[in-house]
C-alpha positions in Angstrom: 100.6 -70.5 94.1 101.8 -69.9 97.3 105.5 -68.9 97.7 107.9 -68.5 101.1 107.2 -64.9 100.0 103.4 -65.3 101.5 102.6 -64.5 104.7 99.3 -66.7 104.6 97.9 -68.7 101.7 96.9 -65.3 99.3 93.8 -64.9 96.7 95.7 -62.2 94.9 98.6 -62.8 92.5 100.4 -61.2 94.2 103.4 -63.1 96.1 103.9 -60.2 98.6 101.1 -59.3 100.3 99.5 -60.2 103.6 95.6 -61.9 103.2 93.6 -59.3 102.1 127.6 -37.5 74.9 126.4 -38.9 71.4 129.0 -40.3 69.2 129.3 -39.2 65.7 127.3 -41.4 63.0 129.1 -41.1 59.9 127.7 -40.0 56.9 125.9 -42.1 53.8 129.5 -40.2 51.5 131.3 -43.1 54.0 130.9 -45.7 51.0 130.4 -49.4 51.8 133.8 -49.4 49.1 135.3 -48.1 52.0 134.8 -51.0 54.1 138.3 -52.7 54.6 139.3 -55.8 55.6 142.5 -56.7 57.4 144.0 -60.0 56.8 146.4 -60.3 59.1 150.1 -62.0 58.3 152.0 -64.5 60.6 154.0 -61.4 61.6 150.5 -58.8 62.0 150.1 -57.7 65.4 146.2 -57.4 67.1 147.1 -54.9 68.8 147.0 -52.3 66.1 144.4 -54.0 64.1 142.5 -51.6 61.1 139.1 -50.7 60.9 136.3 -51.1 59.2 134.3 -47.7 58.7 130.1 -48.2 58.6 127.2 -45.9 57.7 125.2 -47.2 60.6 124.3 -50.2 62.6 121.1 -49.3 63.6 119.4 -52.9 62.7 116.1 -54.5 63.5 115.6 -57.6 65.1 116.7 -59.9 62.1 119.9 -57.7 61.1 118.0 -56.2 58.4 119.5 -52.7 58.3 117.5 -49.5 58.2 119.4 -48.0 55.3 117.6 -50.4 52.8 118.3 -48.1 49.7 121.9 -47.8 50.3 122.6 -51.5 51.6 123.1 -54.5 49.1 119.8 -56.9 48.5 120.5 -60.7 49.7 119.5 -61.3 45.9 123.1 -60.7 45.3 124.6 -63.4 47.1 122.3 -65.7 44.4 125.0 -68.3 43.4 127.2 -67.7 46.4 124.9 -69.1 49.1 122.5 -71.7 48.2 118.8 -71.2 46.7 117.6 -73.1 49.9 119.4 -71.0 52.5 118.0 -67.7 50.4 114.7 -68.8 50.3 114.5 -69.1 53.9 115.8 -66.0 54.3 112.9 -64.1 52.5 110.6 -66.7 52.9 110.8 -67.1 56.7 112.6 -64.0 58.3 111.0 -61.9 55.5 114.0 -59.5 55.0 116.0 -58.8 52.2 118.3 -56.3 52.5 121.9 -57.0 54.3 122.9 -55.3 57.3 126.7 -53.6 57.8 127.9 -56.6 59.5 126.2 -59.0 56.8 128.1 -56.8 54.2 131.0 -57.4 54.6 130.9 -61.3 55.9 128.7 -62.7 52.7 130.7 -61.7 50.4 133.5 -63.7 51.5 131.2 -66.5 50.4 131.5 -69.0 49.3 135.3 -69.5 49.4 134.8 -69.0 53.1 132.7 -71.7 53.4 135.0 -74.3 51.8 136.7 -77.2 53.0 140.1 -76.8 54.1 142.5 -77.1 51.5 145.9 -77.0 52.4 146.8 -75.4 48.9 144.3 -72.4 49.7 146.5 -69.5 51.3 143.3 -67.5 51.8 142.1 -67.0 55.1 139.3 -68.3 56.4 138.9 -67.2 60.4 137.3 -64.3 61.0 138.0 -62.0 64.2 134.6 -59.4 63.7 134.3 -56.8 66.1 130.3 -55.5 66.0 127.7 -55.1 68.5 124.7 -56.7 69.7 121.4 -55.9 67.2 123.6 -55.2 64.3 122.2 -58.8 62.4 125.4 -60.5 63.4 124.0 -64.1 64.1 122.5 -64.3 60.6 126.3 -63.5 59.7 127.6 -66.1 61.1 125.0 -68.4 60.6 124.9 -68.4 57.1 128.6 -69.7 56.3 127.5 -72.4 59.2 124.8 -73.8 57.3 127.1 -73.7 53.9 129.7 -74.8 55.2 127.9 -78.5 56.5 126.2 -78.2 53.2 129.5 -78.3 51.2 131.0 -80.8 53.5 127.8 -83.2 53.1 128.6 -83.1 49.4 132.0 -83.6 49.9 131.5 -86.5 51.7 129.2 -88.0 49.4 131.7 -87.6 46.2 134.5 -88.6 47.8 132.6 -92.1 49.0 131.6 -92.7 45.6 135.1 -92.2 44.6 136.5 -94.3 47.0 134.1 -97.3 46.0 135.6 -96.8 42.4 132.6 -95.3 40.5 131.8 -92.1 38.8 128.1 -91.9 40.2 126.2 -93.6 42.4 123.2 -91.7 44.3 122.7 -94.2 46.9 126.3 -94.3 48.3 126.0 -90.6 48.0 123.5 -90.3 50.5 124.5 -93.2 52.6 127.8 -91.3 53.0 126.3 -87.9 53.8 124.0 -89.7 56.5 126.9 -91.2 58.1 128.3 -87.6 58.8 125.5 -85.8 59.3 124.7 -88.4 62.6 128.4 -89.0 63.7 130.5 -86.2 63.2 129.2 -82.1 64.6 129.2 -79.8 61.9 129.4 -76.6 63.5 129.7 -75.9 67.1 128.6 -72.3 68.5 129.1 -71.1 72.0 127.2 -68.4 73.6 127.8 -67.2 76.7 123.9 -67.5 78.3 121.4 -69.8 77.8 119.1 -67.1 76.5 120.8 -66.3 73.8 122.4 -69.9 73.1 118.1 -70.2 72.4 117.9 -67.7 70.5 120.5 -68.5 68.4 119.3 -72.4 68.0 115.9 -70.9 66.9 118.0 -68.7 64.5 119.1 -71.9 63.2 116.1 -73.4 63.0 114.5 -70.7 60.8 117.5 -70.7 58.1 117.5 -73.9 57.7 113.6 -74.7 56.8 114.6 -74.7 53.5 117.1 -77.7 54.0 115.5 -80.8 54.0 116.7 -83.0 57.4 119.1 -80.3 58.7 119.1 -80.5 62.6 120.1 -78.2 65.9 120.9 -79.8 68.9 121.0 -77.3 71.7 123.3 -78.0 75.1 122.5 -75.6 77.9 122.1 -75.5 81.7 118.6 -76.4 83.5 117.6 -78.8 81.5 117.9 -82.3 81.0 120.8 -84.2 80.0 119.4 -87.4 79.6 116.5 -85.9 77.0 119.8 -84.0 75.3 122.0 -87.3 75.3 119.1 -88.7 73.3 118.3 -86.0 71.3 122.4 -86.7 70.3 122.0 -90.7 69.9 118.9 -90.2 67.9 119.7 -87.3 65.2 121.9 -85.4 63.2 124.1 -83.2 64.7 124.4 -80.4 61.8 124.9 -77.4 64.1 125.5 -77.5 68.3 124.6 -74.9 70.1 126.0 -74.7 73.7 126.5 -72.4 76.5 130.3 -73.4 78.0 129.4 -74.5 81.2 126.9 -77.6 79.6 129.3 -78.4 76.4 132.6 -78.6 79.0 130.6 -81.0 81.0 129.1 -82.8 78.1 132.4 -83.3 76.6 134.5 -84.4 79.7 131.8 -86.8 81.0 130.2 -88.1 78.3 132.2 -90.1 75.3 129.4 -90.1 72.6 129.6 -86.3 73.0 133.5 -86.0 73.0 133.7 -88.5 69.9 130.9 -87.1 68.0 132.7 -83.9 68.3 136.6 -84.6 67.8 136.3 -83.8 64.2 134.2 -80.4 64.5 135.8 -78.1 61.7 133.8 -74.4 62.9 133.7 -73.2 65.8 132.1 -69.5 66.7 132.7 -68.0 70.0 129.5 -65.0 70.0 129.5 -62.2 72.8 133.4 -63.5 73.0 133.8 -60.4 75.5 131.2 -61.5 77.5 132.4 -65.3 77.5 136.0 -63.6 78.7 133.9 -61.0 81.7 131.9 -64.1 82.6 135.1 -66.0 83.5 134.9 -68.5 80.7 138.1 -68.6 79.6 139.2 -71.9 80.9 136.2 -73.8 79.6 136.8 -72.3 75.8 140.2 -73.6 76.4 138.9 -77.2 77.4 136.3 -77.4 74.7 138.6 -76.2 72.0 141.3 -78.8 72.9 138.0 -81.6 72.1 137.3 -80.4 68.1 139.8 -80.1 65.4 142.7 -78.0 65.4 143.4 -75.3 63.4 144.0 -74.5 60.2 141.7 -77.6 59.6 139.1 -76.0 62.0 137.8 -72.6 60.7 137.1 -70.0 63.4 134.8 -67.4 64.1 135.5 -65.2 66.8 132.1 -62.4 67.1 132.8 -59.3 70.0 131.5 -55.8 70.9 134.8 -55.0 72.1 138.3 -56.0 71.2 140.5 -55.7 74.6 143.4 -57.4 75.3 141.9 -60.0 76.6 140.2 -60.7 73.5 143.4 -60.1 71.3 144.7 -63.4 73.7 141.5 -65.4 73.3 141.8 -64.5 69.3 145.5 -65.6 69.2 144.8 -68.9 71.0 141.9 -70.0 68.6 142.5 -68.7 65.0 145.0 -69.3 62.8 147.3 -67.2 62.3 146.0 -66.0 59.2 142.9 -64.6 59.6 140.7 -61.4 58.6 139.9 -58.8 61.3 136.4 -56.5 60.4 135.8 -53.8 62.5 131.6 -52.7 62.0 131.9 -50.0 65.3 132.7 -46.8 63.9 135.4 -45.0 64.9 134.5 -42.5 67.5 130.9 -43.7 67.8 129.1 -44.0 70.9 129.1 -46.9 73.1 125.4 -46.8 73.0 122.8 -46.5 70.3 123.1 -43.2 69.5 119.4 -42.4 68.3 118.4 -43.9 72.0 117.1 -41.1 73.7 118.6 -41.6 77.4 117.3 -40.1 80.5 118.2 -40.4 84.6 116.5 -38.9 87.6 118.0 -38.8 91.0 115.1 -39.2 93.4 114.0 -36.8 95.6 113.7 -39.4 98.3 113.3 -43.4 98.4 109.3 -42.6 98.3 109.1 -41.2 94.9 110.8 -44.6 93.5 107.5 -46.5 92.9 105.2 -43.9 91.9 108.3 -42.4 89.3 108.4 -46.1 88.1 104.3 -46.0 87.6 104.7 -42.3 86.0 107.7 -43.8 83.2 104.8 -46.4 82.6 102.1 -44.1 81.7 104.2 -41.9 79.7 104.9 -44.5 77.5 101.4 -45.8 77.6 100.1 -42.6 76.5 103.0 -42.3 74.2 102.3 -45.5 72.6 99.1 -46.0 73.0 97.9 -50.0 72.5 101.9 -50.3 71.4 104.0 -49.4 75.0 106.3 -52.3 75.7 109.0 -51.9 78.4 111.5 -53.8 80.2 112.1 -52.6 83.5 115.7 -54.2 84.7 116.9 -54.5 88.5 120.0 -56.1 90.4 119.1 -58.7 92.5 116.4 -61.7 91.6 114.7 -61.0 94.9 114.3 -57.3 94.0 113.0 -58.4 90.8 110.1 -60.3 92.5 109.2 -57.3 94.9 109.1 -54.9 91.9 107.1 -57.3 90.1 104.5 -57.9 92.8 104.1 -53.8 92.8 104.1 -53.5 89.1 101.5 -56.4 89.1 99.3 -55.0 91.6 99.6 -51.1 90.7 99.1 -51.3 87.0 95.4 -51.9 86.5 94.7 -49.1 88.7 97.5 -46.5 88.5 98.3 -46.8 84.3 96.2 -45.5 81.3 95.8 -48.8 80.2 94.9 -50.2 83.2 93.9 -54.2 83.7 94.8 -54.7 79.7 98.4 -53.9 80.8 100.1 -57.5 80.8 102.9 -57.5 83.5 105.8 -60.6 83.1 108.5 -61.8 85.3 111.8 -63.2 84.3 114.6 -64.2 86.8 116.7 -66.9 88.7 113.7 -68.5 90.6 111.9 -69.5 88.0 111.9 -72.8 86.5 112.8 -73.1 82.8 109.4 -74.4 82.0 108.4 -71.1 83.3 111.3 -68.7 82.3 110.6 -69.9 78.6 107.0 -69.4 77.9 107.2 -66.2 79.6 110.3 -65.0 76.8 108.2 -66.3 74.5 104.8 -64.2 75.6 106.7 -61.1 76.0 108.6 -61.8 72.5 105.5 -62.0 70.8 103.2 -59.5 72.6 102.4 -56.6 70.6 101.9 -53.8 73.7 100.4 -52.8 76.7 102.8 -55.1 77.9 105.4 -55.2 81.2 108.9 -57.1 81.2 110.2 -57.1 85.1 113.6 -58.8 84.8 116.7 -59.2 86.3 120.6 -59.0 84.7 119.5 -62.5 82.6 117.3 -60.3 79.4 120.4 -57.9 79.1 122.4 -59.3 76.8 121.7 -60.5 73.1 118.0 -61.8 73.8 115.7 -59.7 70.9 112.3 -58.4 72.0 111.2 -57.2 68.9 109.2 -53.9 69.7 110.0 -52.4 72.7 109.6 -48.7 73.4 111.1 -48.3 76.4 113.8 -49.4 78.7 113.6 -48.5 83.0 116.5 -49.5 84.9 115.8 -49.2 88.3 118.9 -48.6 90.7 122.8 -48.8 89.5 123.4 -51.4 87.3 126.8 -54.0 87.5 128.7 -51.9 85.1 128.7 -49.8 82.5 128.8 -52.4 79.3 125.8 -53.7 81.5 124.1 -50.5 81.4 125.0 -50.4 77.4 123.6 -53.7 76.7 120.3 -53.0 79.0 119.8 -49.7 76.7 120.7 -52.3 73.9 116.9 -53.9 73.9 115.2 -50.7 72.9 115.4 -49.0 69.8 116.2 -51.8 67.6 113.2 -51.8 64.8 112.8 -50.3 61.5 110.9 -47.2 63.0 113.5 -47.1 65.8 111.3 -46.0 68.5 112.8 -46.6 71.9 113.6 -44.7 75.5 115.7 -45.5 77.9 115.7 -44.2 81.7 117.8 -44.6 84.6 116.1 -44.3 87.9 118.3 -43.2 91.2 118.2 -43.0 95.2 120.4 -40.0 96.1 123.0 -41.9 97.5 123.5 -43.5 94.0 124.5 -40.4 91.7 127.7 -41.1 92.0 127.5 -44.1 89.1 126.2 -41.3 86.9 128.9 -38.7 87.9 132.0 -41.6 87.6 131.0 -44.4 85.7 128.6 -42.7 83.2 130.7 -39.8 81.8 130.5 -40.9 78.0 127.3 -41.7 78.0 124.3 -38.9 76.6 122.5 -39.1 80.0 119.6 -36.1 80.2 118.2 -34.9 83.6 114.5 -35.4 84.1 113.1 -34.5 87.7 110.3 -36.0 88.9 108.4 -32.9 89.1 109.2 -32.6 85.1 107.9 -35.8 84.5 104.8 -35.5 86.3 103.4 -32.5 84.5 104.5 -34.2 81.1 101.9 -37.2 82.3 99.4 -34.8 82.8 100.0 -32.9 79.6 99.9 -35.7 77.6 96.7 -36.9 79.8 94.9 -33.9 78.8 95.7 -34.1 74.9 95.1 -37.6 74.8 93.1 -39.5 77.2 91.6 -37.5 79.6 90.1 -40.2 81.7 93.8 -41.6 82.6 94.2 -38.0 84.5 92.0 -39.3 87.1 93.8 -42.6 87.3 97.2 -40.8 87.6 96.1 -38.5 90.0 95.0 -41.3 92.6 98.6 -43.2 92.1 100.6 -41.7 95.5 97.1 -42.9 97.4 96.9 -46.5 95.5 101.0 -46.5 96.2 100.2 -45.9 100.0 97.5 -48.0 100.1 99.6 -51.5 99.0 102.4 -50.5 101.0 100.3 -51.1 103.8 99.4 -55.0 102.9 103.1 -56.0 102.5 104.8 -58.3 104.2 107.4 -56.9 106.0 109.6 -60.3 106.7 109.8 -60.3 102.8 111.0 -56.7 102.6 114.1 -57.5 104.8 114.4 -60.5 102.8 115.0 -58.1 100.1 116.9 -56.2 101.7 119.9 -58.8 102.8 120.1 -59.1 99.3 120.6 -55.8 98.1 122.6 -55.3 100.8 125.4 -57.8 99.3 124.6 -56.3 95.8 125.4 -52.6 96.7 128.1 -52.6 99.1 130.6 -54.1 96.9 129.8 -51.1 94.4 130.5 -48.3 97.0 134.2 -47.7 95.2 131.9 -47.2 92.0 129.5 -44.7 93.9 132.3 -43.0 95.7 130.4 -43.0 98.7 131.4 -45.0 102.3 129.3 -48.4 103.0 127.8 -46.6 105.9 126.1 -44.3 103.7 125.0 -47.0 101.1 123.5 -49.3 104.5 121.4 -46.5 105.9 120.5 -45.4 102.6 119.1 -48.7 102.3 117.7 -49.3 105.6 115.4 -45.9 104.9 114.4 -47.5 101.6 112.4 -50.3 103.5 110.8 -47.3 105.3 109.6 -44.6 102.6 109.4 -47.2 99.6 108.3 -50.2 100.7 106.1 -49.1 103.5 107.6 -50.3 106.9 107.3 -48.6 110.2 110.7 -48.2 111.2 113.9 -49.1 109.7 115.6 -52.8 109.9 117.9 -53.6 112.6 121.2 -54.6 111.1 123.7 -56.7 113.3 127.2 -56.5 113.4 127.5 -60.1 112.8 125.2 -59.4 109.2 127.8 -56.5 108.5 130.7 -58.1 108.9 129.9 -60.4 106.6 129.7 -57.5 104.5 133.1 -56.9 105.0 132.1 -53.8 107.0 134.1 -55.4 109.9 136.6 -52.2 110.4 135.1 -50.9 113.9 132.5 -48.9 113.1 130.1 -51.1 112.8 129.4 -51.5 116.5 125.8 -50.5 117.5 124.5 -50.0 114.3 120.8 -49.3 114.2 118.1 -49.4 116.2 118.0 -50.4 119.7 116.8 -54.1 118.8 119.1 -57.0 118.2 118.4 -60.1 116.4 119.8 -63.5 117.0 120.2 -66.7 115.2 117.5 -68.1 116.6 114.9 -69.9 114.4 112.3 -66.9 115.0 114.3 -64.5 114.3 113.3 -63.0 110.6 114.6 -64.6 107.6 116.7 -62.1 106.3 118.8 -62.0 109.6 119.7 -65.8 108.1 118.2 -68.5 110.2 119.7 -71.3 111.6 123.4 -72.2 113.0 126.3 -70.4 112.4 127.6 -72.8 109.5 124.3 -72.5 107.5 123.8 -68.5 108.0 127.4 -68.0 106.4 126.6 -70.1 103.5 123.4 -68.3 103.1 125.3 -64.8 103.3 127.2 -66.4 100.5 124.1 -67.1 98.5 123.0 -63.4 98.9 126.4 -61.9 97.9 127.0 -64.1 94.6 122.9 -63.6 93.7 124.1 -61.0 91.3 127.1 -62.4 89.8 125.0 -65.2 89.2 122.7 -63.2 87.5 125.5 -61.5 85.1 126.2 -65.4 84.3 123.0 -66.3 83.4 123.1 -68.8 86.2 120.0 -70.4 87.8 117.8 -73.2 86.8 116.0 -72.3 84.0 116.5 -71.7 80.2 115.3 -69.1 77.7 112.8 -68.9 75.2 110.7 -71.5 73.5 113.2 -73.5 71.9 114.9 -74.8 75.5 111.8 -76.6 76.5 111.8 -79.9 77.4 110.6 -82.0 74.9 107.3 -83.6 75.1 106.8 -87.6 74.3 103.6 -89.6 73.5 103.1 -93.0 74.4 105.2 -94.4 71.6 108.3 -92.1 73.0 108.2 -90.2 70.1 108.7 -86.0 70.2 105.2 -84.4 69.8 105.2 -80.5 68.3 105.9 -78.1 70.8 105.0 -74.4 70.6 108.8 -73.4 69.4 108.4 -75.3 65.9 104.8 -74.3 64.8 106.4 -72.6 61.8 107.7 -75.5 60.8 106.4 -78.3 57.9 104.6 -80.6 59.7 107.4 -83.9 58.1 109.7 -82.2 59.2 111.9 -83.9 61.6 112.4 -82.2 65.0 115.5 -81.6 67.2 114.2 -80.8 70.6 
């Protein structure tokens, strides 16, 4: 389909071209006896919270850890969680042994998932402090799912009480299907919309077992008339919102604020990325919508527990709460058993055919089973890289036209963003995940070998959370590499110093291609030989207005990181500008105006005469990237460009995640027809979206 990325209308799919240090793991003598939890007194202090000391979180994709002899079975939470949840979770996510987080939280069932009773002194808020992978969502979903179970029951006694009986089944039910389609349950917040889908899926999945238990979902980019209805029509067991969407929701529309006045859980997941995303205020807004504590129980998941968290913690649980710490002491901020790798290109010109090379390796690796994500900054950079990746693979990689390339960022419409999640998910290899900042984070792709991040990423949690998506199943097979212009070293040398980054040149990798070549397939030699020619050869077809496009927007993304690469924004502009040149193929470098620049806040003096010979105006021929149009609209556009990234971290855009945040299909009677996210489920069952 043809895109303002097109020159001309295009056969090929392409949208680009012209027509034609490791931290300690502790030891298995570290007994799971040893795990403490802190309940903290009205007088405890956060800031000197204990910890909780683990084997090892190295999970796979359901939480299911890999030390399955020397983990407890599920089977021993048989009478504390119910015979319907337990089922589900053998049944349907086929696991049966607990993870370290999982350890610690079940147990605590099911007191924990009791009403309140103001006689109880126990506490029942939970500050948890473990990473991303480590089976947390099953963790907190489980007491969810109880908890609306117990308060359905409770519900239904007390209205047979009230009526003056001792038993009556039919007020019973009539009761519990009052609550279940007035009042929320449990509400979760997550701070993108990917993994606010995952986790309604998540949901889903536990809760097959449970006859008529619903999950409404409330995120961005999709509509809120079909999710009003959705609200008017069902049973609102478990919400699952991203802030933005359940602020909104519950300022603007009263069925939403009353329906949700006498929520008694909340769960904030990724908390610390709710706080770096500048959430704060919203959590603040929603909370002061739902019960108040003690009567609303808490759950408060984070990787990290700063300061900022200790504030958020003391603002939303009760004072009496338990604190479990599942990240080791002194273990590293990464995966440890990821192997991790950076090269610092030679020059810009080795960036695509390096990219090809990481490709092959694991190919050839992996063969029939390679699945990588290759991460960049910027959406548009995402589409460039995707148009090479697209058009390179079938002649420059071992697997050649069965490699399956996908594409995942802000452009795309949600319609679009989730079946491609859902591919990707649920290819088995030879496949290709270009994405941008928006697949970080929490979003499981079960089976991937390797992770490519091409240039610096926003920070280094972002890094850890990139590196995060490999290495997470039961055979723990996963790479991670870091790919680097020579102006970029810098994030390595400063921002990078605790994490066990390996040099490999590009000369290095190169003979391990053809090593591996000659041992296992050599008729991919010949294909890996021709790649610098195939490379040179596209180059030639690519639009060049489209590679400036790209290039205003990295521009806005990298300048603002030269304190992080300790090098001036000079350096990081004509480092860029000979990008354009040796990677993506253009004759001479970009002119760059002093108006552009200074919009870059480069507007210090020496700026002046900054490039080539050839100036650019505002005229509506100039190119696009030198931002079209009157003065007004090319400073809004520069905007655009400069917040593309922190947009990106936010999980901004419009579209959604995976299959679950589609919009729901109707049939002529207006009623929901099965879409592809609930083909696992029994076909009378009713369905939420």
């Amino acid at each position: 389909m043809a895109t303002p990325w097109m020159r001309a209308a295009l056969a090929s799919s392409s949208v680009l071209l012209r027509a034609s240090r490791p931290g300690r793991v502790l030891s298995k003598r570290a007994a799971l006896s040893s795990l403490r939890l802190a309940s903290t007194a009205a007088t405890q202090s956060l800031l000197t919270p204990s910890r909780t000391e683990v084997d090892s979180e190295e999970t796979d994709e359901d939480g299911a850890s890999a030390v399955g002899n020397h983990q407890p079975k599920f089977a021993t939470l048989a009478g504390k969680v119910s015979a319907q949840t337990l089922r589900a979770i053998s049944g349907i996510f086929k696991i049966d042994t607990m993870s370290v987080v999982q350890t610690v939280v079940l147990p605590l069932l099911p007191n924990l998932a009791e009403p309140y009773n103001p006689q109880n002194k126990e506490a029942r808020d939970l500050l948890v402090k473990a990473r991303t992978g480590t089976g947390k969502t099953l963790a907190f979903l489980i007491p969810a799912v109880e908890a609306r179970m117990k308060a359905l029951d409770a519900a239904g006694k007390q209205a047979v009480i009230d009526a003056g009986l001792k038993n009556d089944h039919h007020i019973e039910m009539r009761a519990q299907r009052a609550l279940s389609r007035e009042t929320a349950g449990t509400l979760i917040i997550s701070p993108t919309r990917e993994l606010a889908t995952q986790i309604a899926n998540e949901a889903l999945r536990l809760t097959t077992r449970h006859e008529g238990f619903e999950v409404r979902l409330f995120v961005g980019g999709t509509s809120k008339r079909m999710q009003m209805r959705d609200w008017m029509r069902g049973r609102r067991d478990i919400v699952v919102a991203t802030p933005g969407r359940m602020r909104d929701l519950l300022e603007n529309e009263p069925e939403v604020a009353k329906g949700m006045k006498d929520c008694k859980m909340l769960i904030l997941d990724e908390a610390d990325t709710l706080l770096e995303m500048g959430f704060r205020e919203d959590i603040q807004a929603i909370t002061s919508y739902i019960a108040k504590t003690p009567e609303r129980q808490t759950f408060l998941f984070s990787a990290t527990v700063s300061r900022e968290i200790q504030q958020i913690a003391r603002a939303t649980l009760d004072r009496n709460h338990r604190f479990i710490d599942c990240v080791p002491v002194d273990s590293s901020p990464v995966h440890a058993h990821v192997p991790q790798y950076h090269t610092v290109l030679p020059t810009a010109a080795h960036q695509i055919p390096h990219i090809l090379r990481l490709l092959a390796h694991d190919q050839l690796l992996h063969p029939g089973k390679s699945k990588t994500i290759i991460f960049l900054p910027t959406t548009k950079l995402t589409q460039l890289f995707s148009t090479f990746i697209r058009e390179l693979s079938s002649m420059c990689l071992p697997a050649g036209r069965n490699t399956r390339i996908y594409e995942i960022h802000s452009k795309r419409t949600m319609e679009s963003r989730s079946k491609t999640s859902q591919q990707f998910r649920m290819d088995k290899g030879n496949s290709v995940l270009i994405s941008s900042d928006v697949s970080a984070r929490g979003v499981d792709y079960p089976g991937v070998t390797r992770v490519i991040q091409v240039g610096i990423p926003s920070s280094t949690d972002q890094y850890v959370h990139r590196v995060g998506r490999t290495g997470r199943g039961r055979d723990k097979v996963g790479r991670a590499d870091l790919v680097l212009l020579p102006w970029e070293i810098g994030f390595v040398t400063w921002q990078l110093t605790d994490i066990p980054l390996r040099p490999v040149t590009v000369t290095e990798l190169t003979s391990q291609v053809k090593q591996l070549c000659e041992e296992q397939n050599p008729d991919a030699a010949v294909v890996i030989d021709d790649m610098d020619a195939e490379v040179k050869r596209l180059m030639a077809k690519l639009d060049p207005e489209a590679i400036k496009e790209t290039l205003a927007s990295v521009l806005g993304y990298y300048v603002g990181k030269s304190g992080e690469l300790r090098v001036q924004k000079t350096v990081i502009v004509e480092g860029l500008k000979q990008w354009t040149v040796e990677a993506c193929g253009l004759s001479s470098p970009p002119y760059i105006s002093d108006s552009f620049l200074e919009k870059l806040g480069m507007s210090d003096g020496r700026t002046k005469n900054f490039g080539t010979n050839r100036r650019f105006s505002y005229s509506s021929d100039g190119p696009a990237w030198q931002m079209r149009g009157n003065v007004e609209k090319n400073r809004h556009r520069m905007g655009t460009e400069r917040r593309e990234s922190e947009r990106e971290r936010r999980g901004g855009g419009s579209y959604g995640g995976s299959s679950y945040g589609d919009r729901p299909r109707y049939d002529r009677d207006d009623r929901p027809r099965r879409s592809y996210g609930f083909d696992s489920r029994p076909s009378g069952r009713p369905e939420s979206f």
